[in-house]
N, C-alpha and C positions, 0 to 999 in steps of 0.2 A: 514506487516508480521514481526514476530521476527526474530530476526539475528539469536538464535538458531535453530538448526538444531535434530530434535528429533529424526529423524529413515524416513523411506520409504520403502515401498514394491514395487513390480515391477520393471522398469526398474527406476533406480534412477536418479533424473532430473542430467545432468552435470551442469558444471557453466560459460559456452560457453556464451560470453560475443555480446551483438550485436555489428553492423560494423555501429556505429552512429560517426560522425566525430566530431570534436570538445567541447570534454570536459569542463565545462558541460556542456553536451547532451542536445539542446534545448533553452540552455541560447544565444548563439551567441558572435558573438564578442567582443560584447560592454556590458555584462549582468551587473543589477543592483548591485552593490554592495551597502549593508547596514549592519549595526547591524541585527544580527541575534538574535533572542532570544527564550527561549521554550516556549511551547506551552502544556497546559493539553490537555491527550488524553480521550477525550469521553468512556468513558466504558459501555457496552455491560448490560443490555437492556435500550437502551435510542432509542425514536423516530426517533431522527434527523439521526441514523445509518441505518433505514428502508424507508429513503425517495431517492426519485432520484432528484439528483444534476441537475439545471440549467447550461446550457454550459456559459461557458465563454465570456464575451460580449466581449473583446479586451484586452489586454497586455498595461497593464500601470503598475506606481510604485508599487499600493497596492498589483496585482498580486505578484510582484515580491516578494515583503515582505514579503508577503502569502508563495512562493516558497522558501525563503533562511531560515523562522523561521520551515517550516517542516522540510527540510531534517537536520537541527539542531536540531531538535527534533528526528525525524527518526534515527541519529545516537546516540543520549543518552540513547535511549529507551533500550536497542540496538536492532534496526530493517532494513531488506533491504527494505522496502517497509512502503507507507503510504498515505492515501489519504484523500482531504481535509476534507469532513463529519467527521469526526476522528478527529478536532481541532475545530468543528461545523463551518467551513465553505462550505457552501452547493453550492459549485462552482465544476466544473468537472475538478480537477486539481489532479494529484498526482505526488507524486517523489518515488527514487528509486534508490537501488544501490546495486545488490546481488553479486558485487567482495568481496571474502573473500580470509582472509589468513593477517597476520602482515605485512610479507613485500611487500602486493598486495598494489599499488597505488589504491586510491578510483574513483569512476567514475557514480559518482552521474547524473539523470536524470532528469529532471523538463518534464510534458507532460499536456499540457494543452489540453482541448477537443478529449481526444484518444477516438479511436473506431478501434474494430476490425475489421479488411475487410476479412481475411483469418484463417482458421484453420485446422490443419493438421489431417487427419483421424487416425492418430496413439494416443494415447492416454495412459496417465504418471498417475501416483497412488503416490500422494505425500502427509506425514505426514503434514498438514496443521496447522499452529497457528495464531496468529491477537493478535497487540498490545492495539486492546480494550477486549481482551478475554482472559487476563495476565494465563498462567499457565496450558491450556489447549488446546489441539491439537487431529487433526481427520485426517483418512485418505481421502482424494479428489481426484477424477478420475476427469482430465481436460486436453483437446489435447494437445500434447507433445510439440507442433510448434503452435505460430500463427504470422499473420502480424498485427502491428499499424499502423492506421495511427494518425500522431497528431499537433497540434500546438506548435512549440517553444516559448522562450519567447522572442526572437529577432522575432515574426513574422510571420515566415517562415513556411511551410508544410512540414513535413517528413511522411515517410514511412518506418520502416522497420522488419524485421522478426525477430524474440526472438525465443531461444530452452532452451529447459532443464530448470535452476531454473528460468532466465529470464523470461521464456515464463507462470509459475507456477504463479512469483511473480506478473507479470502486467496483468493477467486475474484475480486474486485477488483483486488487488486493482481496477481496473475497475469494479469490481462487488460492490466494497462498492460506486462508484458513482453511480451506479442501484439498492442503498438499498436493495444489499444482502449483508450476510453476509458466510464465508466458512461450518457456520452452517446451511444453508440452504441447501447442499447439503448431509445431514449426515440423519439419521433418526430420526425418530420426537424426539420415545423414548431417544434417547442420546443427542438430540438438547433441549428438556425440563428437563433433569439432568441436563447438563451444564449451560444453562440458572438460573434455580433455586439457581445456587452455585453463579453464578454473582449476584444475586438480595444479597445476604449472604454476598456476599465482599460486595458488595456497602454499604448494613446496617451496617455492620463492621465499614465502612471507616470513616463513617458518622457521627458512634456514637463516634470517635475514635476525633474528627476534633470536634467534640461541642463543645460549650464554659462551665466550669462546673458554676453549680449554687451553 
């Protein structure tokens, strides 16, 4: 998801941070550190955005690499949210990190094999974007509250409960390991305008990037 913030109807998500203990979330004690570097982000309509990701065989180095070059990426974009399909790795891995504000310390996430186990019956109406779907945004009705569970990259099993944009951002990005995309829940007619304008940038881009003869 993009860092901006476009509007919201309804009760608007807060940015009520989860009770995840050691920063970063996931990584552990001892987490990899490497060169991080970007990553192109797949843009909207490509295949590999509509397939479902294979879960994560185990936590080794390349994982990690995988998890230090997205949220390097995820913070250039500017985005709180992003998930691997999105860098065409078709692994069930995303990160994430929707503290805002300058003087907020950042509090970045790695989650490998999340799955939701809970969701709250109340339900939040948030202006939606995706940084494969640069420049356009939709309104999304998705339960206000749910619980993760997931794998760290030290190993370990958590569990816990997200609200407000939290809870927005990481049913987001887990839907892009279930090749959906936020346009899948929109109607057809405004999900095939929008589509049609991505097939337009990409020809754009495309022609833009050729070599001249």
């Amino acid at each position: 998801m993009p860092a901006r913030e476009p509007g919201a109807s309804g009760n608007r998500p807060s940015r009520a941070r989860p009770r995840v203990a050691g920063r970063v979330a996931g990584l552990g004690a001892a987490p990899y550190v490497g060169r991080m570097s970007l990553r192109p982000i797949i843009l909207h309509p490509d295949p590999r955005l509509k397939t479902v990701c294979r879960p994560a065989d185990g936590i080794d180095d390349r994982l990690r690499r995988l998890a230090d070059d997205m949220l390097e990426t995820m913070y250039d974009a500017p985005g709180i949210g992003l998930a691997a399909p999105q860098v065409g790795q078709m692994v069930r891995l995303l990160v994430m990190d929707c503290v805002k504000g300058e003087d907020a310390a950042p509090e970045p996430m790695v989650l490998v094999n999340p799955e939701i186990t809970w969701t709250s019956e109340e339900p939040n109406v948030y202006e939606e974007g995706c940084l494969s779907i640069p420049d356009h945004y939709a309104e999304v009705t998705r339960p206000a509250g749910v619980r993760v569970r997931w794998t760290g990259l030290d190993g370990r099993a958590r569990e816990e409960q997200f609200d407000g944009l939290w809870a927005t951002c990481v049913q987001h990005e887990i839907d892009h390991l279930n090749g959906r995309l936020f346009l899948d829940h929109i109607s057809p007619v405004r999900r095939g305008m929008i589509t049609r304008k991505m097939e337009k940038l990409k020809r754009d881009r495309a022609r833009s990037t050729s070599p001249a003869l």
